[in-house]
C-alpha positions in Angstrom: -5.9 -46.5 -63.3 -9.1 -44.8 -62.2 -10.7 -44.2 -58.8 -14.6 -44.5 -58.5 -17.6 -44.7 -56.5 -19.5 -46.8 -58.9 -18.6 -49.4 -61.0 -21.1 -48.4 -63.8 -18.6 -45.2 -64.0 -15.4 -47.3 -64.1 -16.8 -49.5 -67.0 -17.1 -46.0 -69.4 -13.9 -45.0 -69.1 -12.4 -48.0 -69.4 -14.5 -48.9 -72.2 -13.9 -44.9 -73.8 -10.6 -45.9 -73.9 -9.4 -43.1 -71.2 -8.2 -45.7 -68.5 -6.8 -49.6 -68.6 -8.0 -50.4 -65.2 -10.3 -49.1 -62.4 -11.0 -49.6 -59.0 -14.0 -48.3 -56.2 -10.8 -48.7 -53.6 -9.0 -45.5 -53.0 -6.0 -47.5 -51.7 -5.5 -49.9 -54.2 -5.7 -47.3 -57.0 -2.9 -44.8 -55.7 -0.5 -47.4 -54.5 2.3 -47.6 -57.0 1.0 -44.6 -58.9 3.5 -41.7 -59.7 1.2 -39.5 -60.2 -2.8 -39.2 -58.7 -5.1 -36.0 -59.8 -8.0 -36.1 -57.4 -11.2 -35.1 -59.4 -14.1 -34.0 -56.3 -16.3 -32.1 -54.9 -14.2 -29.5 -53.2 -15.5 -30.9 -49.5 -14.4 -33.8 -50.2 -11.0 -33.1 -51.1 -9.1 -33.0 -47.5 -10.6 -36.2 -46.7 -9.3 -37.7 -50.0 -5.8 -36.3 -49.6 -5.8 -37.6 -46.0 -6.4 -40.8 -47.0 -4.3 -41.4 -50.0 -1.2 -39.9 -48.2 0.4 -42.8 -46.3 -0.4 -45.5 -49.3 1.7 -42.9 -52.0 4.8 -44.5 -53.7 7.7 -42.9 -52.5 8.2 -40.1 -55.3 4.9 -39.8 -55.6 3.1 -36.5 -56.7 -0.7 -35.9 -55.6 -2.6 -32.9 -56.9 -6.2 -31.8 -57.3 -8.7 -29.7 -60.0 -10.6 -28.5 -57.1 -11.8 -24.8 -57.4 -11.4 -23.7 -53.6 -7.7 -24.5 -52.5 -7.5 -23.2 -49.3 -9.1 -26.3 -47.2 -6.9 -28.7 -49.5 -4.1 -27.2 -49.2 -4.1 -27.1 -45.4 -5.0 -30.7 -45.6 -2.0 -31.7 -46.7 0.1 -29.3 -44.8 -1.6 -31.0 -41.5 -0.3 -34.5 -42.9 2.8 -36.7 -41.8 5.5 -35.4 -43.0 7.1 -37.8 -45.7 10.1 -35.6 -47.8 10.0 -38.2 -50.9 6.2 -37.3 -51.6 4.7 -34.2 -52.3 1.2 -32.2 -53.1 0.5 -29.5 -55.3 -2.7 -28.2 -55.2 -4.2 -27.2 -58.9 -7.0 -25.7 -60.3 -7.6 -25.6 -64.4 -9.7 -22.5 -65.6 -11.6 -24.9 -67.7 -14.7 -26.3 -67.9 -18.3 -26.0 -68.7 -21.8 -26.4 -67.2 -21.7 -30.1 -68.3 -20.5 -32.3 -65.7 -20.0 -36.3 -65.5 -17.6 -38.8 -68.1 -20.0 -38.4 -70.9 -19.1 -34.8 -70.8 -15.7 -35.2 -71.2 -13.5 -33.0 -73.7 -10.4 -34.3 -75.4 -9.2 -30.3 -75.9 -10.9 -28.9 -72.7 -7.6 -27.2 -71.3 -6.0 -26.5 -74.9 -4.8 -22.5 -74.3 -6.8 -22.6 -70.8 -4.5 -21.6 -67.7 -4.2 -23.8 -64.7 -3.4 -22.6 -61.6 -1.0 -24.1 -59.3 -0.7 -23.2 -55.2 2.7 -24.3 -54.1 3.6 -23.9 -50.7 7.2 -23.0 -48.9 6.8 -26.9 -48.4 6.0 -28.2 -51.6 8.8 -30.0 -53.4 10.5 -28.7 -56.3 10.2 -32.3 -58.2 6.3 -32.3 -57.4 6.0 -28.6 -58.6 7.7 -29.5 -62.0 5.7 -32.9 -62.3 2.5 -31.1 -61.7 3.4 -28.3 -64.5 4.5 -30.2 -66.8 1.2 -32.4 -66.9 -0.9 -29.6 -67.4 1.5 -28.1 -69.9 1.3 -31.7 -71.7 -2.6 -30.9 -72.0 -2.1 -27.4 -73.8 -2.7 -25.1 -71.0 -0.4 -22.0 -69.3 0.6 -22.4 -65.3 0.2 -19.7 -63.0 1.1 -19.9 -59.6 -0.1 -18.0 -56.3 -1.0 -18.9 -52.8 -4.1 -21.0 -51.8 -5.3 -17.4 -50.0 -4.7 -15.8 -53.5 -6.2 -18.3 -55.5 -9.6 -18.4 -53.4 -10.1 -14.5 -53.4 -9.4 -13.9 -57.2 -11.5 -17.0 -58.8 -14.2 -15.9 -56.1 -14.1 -12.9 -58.6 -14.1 -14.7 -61.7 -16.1 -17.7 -61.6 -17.9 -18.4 -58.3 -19.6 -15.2 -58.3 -20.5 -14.8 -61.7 -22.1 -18.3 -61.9 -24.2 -17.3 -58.6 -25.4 -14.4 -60.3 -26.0 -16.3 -63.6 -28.2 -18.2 -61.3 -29.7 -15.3 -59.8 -30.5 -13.3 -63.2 -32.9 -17.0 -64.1 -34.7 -16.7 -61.1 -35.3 -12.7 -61.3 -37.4 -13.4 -64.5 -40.9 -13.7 -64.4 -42.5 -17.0 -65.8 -44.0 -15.0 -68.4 -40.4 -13.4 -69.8 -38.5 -17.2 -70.2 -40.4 -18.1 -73.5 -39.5 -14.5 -74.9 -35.5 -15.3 -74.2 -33.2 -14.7 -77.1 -29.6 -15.3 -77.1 -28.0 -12.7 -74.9 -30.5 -14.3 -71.9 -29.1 -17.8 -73.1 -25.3 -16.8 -73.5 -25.7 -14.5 -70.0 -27.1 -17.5 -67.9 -25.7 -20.9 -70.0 -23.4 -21.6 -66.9 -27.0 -21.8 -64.8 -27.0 -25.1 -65.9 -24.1 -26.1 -63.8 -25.0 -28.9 -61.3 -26.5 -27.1 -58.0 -24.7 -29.6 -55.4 -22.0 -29.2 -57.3 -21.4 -25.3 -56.5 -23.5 -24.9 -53.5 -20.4 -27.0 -51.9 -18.3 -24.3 -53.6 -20.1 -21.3 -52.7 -19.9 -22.9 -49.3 -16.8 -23.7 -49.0 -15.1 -20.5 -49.9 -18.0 -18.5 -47.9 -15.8 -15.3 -46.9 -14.3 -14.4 -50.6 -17.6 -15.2 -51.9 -19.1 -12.9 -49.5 -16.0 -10.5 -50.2 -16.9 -10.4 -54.1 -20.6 -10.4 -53.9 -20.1 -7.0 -51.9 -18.1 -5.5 -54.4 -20.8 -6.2 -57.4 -23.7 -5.1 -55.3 -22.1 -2.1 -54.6 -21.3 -1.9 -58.1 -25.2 -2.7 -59.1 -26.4 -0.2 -56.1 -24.4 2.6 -58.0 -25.5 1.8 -61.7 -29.3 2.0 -60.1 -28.9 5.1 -58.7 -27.5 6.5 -62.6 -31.0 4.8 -63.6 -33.2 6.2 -61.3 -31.8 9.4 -61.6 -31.5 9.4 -65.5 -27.7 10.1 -65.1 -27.1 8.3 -68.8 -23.9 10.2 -69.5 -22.3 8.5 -66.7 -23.7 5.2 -66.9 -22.5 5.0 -70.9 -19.3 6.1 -70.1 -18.9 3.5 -67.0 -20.2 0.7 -69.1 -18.0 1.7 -71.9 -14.8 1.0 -69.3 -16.7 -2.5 -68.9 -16.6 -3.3 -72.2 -13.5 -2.5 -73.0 -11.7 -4.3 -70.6 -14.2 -7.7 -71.6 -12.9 -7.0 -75.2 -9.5 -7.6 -73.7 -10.2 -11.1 -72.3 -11.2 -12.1 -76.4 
């Protein structure tokens, strides 16, 4: 069963093949189910959760793919307590700058790690459930705390696709039709959807802020090396760069 907004987006996955059944009702579609993977924009995850929580079978797990886990997370902490049901929130490090069905990747999370945010609350059952779906799909769980999992991906993937966006509007007009592939590689996740991560970037403000620091501190240092023509020390600090990116393969 799938959950929409709009009926046109039911019909393709039905007719793709990657669902029997849809529905634009939240209620109707998570009644009965076992299992429900909410699939938002991360502001709109505590409302969802809220909402799905008193209509979950008994046994029920309900889990997320949302990239900012803190506001989720405390969601459901804040619901009724109901001991046969649990959440679990997840992210999966996967994805590209693509987004809607038609973008859809039958290997997307094949040797991808997903990250799971368990609380002292969470249910073992639920815990299991949830790793072994994403284990089903190819991928390595992690776990961590929501407060964890919000400061390190801040690192890895919220800043770096606000910067990608930043490097494509620091070049003049006149450079784009010059661009060869480093440009292209460097900035291909600047085609991600805007509203998409401006509600990201918003809603995990402080370790956003927190990592943005960090880099500009780390681009204020490499411009003083320029400007002062220090090239011993900027080869040998952007040696250690590359040789920890050779590690990540």
């Amino acid at each position: 069963m799938v959950v929409a907004r709009h009926e046109a987006a039911i019909r393709a996955v039905i007719d793709a093949g990657a669902a029997d059944a849809g529905t634009t009702d939240l209620t109707k579609g998570v009644t009965g189910a076992s299992l429900v993977i909410l699939c938002a924009p991360v502001s709109a995850l505590p409302s969802l959760v809220r909402a799905a929580w008193p209509h979950l079978a008994p046994g029920a797990v309900l889990t997320d793919v949302g990239s900012v886990k803190r506001g989720v997370v405390e969601a459901a902490g804040g619901c009724p307590a109901r001991p046969e049901v649990g959440f679990v929130g997840g992210h999966p490090m996967a994805g590209s700058e693509r987004s809607g069905f038609e973008a859809s990747d039958a290997d997307l999370f094949e040797g991808k790690v997903a990250l799971l945010t368990p609380t002292a609350n969470t249910p073992e059952p639920a815990v299991a459930m949830a790793t072994a779906l994403w284990e089903s799909l190819g991928s390595t769980v992690r776990q961590l705390t929501a407060e964890a999992h919000d400061h390190l991906v801040a690192e890895i993937s919220h800043l770096p696709h606000l910067a990608a966006y930043a490097l494509v509007s620091a070049a003049e007009a006149d450079a784009l039709p010059l661009v060869g592939r480093g440009f292209v590689d460097t900035t291909r996740i600047a085609a991600s959807a805007e509203g998409l991560w401006t509600d990201i970037f918003r809603e995990n403000r402080r370790p956003l802020l927190d990592a943005l620091a960090r880099y500009e501190a780390v681009l204020g240092h490499w411009r003083d090396l320029v400007a002062r023509g220090d090239w011993t020390t900027l080869e040998a600090e952007i040696g250690r760069a590359r040789e920890v990116r050779e590690k990540l393969g």
